[in-house]
N, C-alpha and C positions, 0 to 999 in steps of 0.2 A: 285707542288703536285697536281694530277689528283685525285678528288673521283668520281667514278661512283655509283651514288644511283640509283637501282632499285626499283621505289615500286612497291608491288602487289595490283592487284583491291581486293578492298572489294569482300568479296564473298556476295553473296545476300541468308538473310533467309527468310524462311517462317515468315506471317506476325503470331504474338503470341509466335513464337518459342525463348527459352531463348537466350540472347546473351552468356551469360558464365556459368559455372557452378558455385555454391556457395560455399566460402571462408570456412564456417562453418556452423552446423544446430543446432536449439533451442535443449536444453536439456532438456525444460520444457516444457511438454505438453500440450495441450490446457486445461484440467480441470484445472490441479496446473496454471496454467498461469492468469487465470481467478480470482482463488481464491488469489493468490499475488497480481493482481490487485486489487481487493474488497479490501484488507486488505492496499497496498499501499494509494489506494483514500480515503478510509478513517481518516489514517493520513495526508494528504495534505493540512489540515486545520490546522494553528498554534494554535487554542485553541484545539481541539483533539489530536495533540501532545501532547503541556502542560499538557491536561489532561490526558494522558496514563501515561506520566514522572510522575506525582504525585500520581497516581494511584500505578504505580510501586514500588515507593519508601517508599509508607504506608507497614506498615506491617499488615493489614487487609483491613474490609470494611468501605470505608468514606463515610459519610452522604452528599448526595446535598447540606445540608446547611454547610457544613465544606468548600465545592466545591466553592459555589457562591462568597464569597466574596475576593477570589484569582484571579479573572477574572471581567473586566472591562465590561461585559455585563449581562443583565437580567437571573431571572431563568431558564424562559421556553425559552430562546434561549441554554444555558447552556445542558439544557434538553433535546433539540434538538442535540446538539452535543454529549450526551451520550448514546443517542437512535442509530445517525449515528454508533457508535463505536459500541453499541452491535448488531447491524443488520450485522456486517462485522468479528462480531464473537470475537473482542479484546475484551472487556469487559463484564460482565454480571451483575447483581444489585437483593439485594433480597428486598424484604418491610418489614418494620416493624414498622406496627401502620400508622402513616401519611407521615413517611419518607422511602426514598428508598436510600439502602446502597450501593454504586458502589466496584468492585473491578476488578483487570487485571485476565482475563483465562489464569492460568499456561503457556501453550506453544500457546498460540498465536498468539505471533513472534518469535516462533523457526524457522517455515519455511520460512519466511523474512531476519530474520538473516543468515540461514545456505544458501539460494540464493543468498545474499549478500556478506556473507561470500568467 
């Protein structure tokens, strides 16, 4: 048995120009894409998970001091991690008196979940 393989030369492109066209294109555009990320990087930390998880699971607002002592690390690092989550919009916290009450924003991983989804 005889094969005769012919190959052809490369064609030569332009330097920059794409080599193929693309498979598929993002659904989600640069704003939403941005704000899924804020809202992903801020969960990336396993205590600001934990804390959203616990958050979620109350049925109101929970005091820092309810907070602290579930987590192996000091207040104001705690603090810091509930600050992270309300600057990316998951959480928000009201005061009252010396303490400050956290609780999860209704849909603030609806849009996480439904891109996920």
């Amino acid at each position: 048995m005889n094969v005769d393989l012919q190959l052809e030369p490369k064609t030569k492109r332009a330097a920059g120009a794409p080599c193929c066209e693309p498979v598929v294109y993002p659904d989600v555009d640069r704003e939403k894409a941005t704000r899924l990320a804020e809202v992903a990087k801020a969960l990336g930390d396993p205590i600001r998970l934990q804390l959203v998880d616990v958050l979620r699971k109350h049925a109101g607002k929970v005091c820092v001091c309810e907070l602290v002592p579930l987590f192996d690390v000091s207040q104001s690092t705690l603090s810091h991690h509930l600050k992270k989550l309300r600057d990316a919009g998951i959480v928000d916290s009201e005061r009252q008196g010396l303490w400050a009450y956290y609780y999860v924003l209704p849909d603030a991983l609806d849009e996480l979940a439904v891109w996920l989804g």
